[in-house]
C-alpha positions in Angstrom: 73.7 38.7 -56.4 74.0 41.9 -58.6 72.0 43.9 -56.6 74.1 42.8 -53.6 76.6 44.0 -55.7 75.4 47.4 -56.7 74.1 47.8 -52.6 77.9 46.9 -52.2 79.7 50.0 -54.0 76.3 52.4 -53.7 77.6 52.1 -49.7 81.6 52.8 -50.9 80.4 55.7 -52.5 78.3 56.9 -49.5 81.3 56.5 -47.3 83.5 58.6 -49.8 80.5 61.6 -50.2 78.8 61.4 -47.0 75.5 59.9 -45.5 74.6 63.2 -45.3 73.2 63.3 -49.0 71.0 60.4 -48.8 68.5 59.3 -46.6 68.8 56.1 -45.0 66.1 53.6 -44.0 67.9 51.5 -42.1 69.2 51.6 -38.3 73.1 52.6 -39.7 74.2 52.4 -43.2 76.0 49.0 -42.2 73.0 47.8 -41.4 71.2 49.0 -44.8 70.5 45.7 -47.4 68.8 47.1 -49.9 69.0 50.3 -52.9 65.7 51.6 -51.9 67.3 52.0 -48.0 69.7 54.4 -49.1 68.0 56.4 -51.9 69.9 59.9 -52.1 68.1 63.3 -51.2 67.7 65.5 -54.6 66.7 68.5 -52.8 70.0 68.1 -50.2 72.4 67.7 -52.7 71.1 70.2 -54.8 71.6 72.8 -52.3 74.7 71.7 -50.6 77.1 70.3 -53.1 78.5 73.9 -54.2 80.9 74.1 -50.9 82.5 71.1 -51.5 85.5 69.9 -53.6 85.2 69.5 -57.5 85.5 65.4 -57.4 82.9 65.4 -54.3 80.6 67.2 -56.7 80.7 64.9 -59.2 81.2 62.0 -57.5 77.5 63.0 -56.1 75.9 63.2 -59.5 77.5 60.6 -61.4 75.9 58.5 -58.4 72.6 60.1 -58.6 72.4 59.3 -62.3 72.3 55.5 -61.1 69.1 56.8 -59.2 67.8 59.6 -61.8 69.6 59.4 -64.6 67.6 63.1 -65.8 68.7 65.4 -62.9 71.7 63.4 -62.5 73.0 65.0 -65.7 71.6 68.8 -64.5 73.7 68.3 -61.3 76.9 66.9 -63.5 76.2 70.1 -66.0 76.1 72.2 -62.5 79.3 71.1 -61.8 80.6 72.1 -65.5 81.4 68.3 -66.4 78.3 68.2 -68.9 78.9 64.0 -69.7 80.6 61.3 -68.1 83.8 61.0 -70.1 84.5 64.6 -68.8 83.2 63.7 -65.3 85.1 60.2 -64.5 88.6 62.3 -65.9 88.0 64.5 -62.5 87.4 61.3 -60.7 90.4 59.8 -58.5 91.3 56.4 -59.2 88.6 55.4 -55.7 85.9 57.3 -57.3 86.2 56.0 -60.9 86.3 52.0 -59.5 83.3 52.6 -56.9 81.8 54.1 -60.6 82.9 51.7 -62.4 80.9 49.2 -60.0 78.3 50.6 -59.7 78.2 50.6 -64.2 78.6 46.9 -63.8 76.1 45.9 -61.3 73.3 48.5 -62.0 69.9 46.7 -62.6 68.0 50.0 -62.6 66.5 51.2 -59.6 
């Protein structure tokens, strides 16, 4: 049930950012039961997230800390919001409750 959960607002927040950044092992996202189907792409996001807004940014690595908690916070100090009280303040109110989810259901990955 939890990780239904977590599989749940990981797909909000893939919606909101963009398949784009992860890779998914499944037909569609939709379609896509399981964390391990829609693990994010490091090397992507890395490279990409600089041309996108502030929020998108850290949107992406608050949600790759879920994944990697370690270069989750290089990409949040990338985007100049070095911890997560500072990062869920740039959040909108969508992006801090599809967090705020994702806090509550997280069983590790």
């Amino acid at each position: 049930m939890t990780e239904d959960l977590f599989v749940a607002a990981w797909k909000k927040g893939i919606q909101k950012v963009g398949a784009e950044f992860f890779n998914i092992k499944a037909s569609s996202l939709d379609a896509a039961q399981k964390k391990w189907q829609l693990e994010p792409n490091y090397a992507f996001i890395q490279s990409a997230m600089g041309g996108y807004s502030h929020g998108k940014q850290v949107l992406l690595a608050m949600m790759y800390s879920f994944f990697n908690p370690e270069a989750g916070q290089k990409l949040l100090e990338k985007t100049q919001t070095p911890n997560f009280v500072q990062a869920l303040s740039i959040l909108n109110k969508e992006g801090r409750n599809i967090i705020a989810q994702l806090w509550l259901h997280h069983a590790g990955w």
